[in-house]
N, CA, C and O atoms as CSV, one atom per row, in Angstrom:
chain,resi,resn,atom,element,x,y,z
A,1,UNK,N,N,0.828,-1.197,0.000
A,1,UNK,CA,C,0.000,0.000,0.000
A,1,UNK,C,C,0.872,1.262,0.000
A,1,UNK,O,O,0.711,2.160,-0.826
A,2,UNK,N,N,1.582,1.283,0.735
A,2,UNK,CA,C,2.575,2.329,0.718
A,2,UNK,C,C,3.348,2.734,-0.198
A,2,UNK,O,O,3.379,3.933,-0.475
A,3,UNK,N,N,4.486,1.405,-1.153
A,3,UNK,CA,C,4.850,1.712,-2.511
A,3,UNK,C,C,3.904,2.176,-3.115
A,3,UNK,O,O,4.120,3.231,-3.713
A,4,UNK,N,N,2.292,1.478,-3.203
A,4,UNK,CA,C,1.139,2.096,-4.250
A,4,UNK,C,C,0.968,3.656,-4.250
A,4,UNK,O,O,1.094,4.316,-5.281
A,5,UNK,N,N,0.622,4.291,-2.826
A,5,UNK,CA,C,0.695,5.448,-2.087
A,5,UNK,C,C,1.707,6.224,-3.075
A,5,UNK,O,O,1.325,6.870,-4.051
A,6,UNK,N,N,3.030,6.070,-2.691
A,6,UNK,CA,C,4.773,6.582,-3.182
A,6,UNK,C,C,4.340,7.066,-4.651
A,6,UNK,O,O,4.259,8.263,-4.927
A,7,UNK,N,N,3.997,5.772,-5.813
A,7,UNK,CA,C,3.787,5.660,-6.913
A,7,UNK,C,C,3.130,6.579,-7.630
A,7,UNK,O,O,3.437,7.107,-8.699
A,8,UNK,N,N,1.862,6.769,-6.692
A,8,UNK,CA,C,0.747,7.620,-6.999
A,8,UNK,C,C,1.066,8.894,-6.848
A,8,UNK,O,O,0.558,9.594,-7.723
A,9,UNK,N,N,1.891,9.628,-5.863
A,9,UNK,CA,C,2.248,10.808,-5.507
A,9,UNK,C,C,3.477,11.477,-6.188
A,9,UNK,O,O,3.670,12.693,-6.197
A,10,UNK,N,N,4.295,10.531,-6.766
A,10,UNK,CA,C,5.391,10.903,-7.565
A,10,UNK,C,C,4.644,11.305,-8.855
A,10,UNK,O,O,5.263,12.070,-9.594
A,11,UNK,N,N,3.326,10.883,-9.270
A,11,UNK,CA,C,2.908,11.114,-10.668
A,11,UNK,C,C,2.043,12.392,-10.085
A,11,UNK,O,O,1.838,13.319,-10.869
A,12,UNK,N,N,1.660,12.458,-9.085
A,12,UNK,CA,C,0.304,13.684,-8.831
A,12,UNK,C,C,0.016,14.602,-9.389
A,12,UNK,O,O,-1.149,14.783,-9.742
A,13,UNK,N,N,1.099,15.561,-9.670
A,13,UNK,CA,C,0.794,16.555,-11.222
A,13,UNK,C,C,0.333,16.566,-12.088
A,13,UNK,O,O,-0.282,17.570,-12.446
A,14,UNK,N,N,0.420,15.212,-13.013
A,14,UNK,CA,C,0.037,14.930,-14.091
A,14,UNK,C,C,-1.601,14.775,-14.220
A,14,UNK,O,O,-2.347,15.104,-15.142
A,15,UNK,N,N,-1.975,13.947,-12.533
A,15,UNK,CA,C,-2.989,13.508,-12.270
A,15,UNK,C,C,-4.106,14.904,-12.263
A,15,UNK,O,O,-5.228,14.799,-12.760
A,16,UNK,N,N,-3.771,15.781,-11.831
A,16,UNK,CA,C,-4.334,17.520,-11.920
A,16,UNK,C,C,-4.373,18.302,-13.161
A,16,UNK,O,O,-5.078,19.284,-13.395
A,17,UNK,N,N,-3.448,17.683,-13.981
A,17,UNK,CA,C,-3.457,18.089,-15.356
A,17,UNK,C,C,-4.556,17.381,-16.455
A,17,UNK,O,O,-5.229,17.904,-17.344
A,18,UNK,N,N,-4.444,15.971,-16.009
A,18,UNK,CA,C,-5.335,14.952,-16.637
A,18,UNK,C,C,-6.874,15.078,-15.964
A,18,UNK,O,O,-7.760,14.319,-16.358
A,19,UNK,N,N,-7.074,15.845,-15.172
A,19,UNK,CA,C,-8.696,15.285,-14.441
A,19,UNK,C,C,-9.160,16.202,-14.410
A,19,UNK,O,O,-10.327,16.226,-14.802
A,20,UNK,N,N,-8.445,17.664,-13.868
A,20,UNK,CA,C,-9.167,19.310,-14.157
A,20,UNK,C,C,-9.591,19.233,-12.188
A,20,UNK,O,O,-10.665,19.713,-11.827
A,21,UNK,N,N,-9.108,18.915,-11.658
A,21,UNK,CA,C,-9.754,18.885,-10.216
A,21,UNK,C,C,-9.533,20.133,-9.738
A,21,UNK,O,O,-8.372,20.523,-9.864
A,22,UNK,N,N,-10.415,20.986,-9.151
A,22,UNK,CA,C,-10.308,21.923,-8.757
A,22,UNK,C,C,-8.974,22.280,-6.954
A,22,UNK,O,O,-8.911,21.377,-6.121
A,23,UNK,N,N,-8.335,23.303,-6.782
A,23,UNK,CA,C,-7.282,22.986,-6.137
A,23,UNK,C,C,-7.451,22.925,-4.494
A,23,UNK,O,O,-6.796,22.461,-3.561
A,24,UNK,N,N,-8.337,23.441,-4.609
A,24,UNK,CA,C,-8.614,22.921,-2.847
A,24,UNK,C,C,-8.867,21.025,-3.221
A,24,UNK,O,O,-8.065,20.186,-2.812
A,25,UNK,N,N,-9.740,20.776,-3.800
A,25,UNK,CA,C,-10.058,19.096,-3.916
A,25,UNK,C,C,-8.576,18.455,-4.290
A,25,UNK,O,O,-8.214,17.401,-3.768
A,26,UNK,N,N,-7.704,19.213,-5.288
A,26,UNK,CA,C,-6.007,18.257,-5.253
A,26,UNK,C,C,-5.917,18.401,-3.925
A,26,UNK,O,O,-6.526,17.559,-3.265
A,27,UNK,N,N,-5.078,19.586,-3.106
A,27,UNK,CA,C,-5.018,19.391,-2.176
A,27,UNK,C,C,-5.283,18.516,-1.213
A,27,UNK,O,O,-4.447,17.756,-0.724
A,28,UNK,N,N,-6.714,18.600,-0.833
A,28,UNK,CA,C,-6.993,17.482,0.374
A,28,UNK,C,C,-6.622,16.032,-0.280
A,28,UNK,O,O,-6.569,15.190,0.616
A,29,UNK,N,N,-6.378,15.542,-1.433
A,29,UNK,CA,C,-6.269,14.367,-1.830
A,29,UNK,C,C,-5.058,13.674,-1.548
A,29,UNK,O,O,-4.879,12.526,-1.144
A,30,UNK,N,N,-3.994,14.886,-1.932
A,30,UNK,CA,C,-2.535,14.698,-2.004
A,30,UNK,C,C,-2.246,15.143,-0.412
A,30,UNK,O,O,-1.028,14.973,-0.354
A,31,UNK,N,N,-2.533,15.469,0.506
A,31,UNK,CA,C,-2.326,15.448,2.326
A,31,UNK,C,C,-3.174,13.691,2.934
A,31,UNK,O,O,-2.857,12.878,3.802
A,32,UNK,N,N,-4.318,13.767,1.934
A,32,UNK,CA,C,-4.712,12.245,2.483
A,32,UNK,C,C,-3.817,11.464,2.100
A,32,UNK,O,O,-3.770,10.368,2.659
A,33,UNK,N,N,-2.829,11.778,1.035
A,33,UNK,CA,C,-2.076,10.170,0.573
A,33,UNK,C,C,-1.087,10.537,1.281
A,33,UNK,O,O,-0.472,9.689,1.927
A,34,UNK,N,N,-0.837,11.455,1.304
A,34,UNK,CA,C,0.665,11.920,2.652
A,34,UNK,C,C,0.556,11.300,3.831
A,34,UNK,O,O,1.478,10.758,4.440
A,35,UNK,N,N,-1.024,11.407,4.294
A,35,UNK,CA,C,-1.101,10.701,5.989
A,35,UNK,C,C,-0.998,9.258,5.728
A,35,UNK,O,O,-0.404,8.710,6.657
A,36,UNK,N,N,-1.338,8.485,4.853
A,36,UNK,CA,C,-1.271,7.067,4.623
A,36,UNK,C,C,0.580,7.051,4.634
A,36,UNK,O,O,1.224,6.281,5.346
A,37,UNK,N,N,1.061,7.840,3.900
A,37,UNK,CA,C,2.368,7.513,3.966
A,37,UNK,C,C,3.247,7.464,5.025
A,37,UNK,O,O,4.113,6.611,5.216
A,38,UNK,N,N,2.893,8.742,5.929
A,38,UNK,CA,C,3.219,8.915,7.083
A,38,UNK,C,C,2.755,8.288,8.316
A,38,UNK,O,O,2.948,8.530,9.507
A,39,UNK,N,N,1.976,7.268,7.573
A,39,UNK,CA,C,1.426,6.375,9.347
A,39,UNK,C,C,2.370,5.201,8.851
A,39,UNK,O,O,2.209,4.227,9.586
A,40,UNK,N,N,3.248,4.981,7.909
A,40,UNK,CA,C,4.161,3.753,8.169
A,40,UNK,C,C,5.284,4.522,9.199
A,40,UNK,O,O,6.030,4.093,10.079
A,41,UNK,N,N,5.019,5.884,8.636
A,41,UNK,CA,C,6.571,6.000,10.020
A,41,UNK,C,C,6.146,5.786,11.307
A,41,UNK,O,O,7.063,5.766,12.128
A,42,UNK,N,N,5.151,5.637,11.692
A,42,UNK,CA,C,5.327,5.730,12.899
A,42,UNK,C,C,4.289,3.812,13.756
A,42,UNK,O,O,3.957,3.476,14.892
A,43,UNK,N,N,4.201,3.225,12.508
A,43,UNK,CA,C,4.206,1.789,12.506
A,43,UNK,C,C,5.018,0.771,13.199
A,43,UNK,O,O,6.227,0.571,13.086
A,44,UNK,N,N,4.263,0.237,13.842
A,44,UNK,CA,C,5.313,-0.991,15.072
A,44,UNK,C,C,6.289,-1.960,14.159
A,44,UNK,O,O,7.358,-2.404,14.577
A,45,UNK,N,N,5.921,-2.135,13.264
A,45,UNK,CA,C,6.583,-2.824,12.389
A,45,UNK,C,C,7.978,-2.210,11.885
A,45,UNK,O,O,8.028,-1.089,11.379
A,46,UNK,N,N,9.124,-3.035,12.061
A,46,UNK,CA,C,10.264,-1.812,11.527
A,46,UNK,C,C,10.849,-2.506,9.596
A,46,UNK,O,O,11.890,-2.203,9.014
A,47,UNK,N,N,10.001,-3.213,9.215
A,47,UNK,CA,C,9.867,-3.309,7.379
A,47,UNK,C,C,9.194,-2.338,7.408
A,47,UNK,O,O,9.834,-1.417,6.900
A,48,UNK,N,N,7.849,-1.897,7.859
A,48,UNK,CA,C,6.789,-1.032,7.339
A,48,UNK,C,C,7.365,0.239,7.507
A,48,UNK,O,O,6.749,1.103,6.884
A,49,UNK,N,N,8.288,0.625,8.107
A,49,UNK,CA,C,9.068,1.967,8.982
A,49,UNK,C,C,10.339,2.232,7.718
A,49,UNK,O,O,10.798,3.301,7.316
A,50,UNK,N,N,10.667,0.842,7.311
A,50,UNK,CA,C,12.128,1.019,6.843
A,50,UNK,C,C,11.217,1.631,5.075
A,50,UNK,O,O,11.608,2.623,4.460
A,51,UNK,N,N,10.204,0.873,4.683
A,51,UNK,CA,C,9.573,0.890,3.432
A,51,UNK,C,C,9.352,2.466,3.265
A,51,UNK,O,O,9.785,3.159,2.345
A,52,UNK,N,N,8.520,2.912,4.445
A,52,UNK,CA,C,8.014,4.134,4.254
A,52,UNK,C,C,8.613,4.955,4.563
A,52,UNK,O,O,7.959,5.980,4.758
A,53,UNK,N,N,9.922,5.048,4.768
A,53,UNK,CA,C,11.329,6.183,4.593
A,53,UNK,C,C,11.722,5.823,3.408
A,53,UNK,O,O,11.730,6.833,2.704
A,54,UNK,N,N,12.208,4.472,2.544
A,54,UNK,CA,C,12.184,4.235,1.288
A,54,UNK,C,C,11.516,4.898,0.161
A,54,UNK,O,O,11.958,5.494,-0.821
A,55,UNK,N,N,9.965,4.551,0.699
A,55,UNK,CA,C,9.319,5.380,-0.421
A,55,UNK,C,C,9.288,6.850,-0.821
A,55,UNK,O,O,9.148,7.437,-1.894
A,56,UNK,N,N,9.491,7.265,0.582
A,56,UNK,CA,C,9.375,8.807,0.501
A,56,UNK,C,C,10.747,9.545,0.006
A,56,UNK,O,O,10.775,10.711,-0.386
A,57,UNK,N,N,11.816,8.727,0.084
A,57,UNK,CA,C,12.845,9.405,-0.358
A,57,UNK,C,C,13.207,8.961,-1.622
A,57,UNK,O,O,13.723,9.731,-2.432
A,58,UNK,N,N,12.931,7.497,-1.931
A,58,UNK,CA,C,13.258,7.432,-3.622
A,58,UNK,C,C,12.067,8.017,-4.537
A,58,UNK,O,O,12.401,8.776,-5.447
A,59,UNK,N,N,10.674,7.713,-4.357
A,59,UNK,CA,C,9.700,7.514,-4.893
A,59,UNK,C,C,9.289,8.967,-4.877
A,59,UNK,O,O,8.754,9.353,-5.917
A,60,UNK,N,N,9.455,9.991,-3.752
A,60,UNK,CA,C,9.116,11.504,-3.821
A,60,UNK,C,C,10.184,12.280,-4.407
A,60,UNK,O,O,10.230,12.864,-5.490
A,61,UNK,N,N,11.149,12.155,-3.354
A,61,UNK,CA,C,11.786,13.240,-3.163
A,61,UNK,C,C,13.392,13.235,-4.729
A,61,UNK,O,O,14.043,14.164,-5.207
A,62,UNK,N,N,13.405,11.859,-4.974
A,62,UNK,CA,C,14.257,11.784,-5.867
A,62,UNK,C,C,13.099,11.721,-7.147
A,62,UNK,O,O,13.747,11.653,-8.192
A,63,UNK,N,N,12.108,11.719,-7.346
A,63,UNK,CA,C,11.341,11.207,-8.253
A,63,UNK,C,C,12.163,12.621,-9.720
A,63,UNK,O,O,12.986,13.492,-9.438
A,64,UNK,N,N,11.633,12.394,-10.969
A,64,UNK,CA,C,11.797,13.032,-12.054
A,64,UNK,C,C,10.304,13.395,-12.478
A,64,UNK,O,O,10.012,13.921,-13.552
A,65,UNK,N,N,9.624,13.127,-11.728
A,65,UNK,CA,C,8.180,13.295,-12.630
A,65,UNK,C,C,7.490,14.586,-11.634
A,65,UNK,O,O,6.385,15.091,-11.833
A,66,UNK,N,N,8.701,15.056,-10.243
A,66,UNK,CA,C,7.661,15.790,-9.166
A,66,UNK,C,C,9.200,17.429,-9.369
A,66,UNK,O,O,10.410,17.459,-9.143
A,67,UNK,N,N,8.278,18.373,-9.839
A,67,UNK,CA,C,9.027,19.620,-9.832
A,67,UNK,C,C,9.394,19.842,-8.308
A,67,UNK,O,O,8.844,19.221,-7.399
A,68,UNK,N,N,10.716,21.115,-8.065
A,68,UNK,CA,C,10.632,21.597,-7.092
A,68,UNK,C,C,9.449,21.785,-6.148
A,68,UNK,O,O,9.095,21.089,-5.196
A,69,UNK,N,N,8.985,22.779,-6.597
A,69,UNK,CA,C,7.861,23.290,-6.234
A,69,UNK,C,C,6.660,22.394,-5.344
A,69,UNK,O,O,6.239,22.573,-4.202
A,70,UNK,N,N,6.302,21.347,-6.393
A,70,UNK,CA,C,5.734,20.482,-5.686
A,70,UNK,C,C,6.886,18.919,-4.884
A,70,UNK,O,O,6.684,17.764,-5.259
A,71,UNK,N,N,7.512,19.116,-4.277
A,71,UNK,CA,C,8.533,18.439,-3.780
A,71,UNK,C,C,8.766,19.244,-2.356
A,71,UNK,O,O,8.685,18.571,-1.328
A,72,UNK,N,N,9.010,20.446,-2.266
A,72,UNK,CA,C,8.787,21.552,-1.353
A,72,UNK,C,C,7.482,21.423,-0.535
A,72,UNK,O,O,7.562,21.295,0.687
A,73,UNK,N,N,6.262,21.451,-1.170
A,73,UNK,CA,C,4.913,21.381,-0.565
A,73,UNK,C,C,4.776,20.250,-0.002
A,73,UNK,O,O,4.215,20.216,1.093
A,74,UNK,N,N,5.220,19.132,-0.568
A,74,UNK,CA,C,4.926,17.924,0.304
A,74,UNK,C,C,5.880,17.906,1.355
A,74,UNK,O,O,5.468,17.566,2.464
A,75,UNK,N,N,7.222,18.245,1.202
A,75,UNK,CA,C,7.677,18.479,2.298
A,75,UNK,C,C,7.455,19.178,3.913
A,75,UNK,O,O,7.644,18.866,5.089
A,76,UNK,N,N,6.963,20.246,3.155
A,76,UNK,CA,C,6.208,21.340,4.339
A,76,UNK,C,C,4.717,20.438,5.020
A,76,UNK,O,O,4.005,20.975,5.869
């Protein structure tokens, strides 16, 4: 779920470009997939802990498909 999560959020731009969603509705969509991501960090499990620092740093933060800009926002 979490790689799925990663996957989905590295493309998210495109997904706003392709659907016309108005930006308060991106918004809350892309903070809901953030909290899914962010409840592996703090998961008893330490695969689910190790995955979801994985995802967020290859799958976001190194991604090619996520500008500054939006790389920054998810950060914040």
């Amino acid at each position: 779920m979490i790689q799925t999560v990663g996957y989905a959020l590295s493309h998210y731009a495109s997904y706003k470009e392709m659907c016309g969603d108005d930006e308060e509705g991106y918004h809350k969509r892309m903070v809901s997939m953030l909290g899914i991501l962010f409840n592996g960090f703090v998961n008893y499990n330490p695969v689910v802990n190790q995955v979801a620092f994985r995802v967020i740093g290859q799958r976001i933060f190194e991604s090619k498909h996520l500008g500054k800009k939006m790389k920054l926002e998810i950060f914040k």
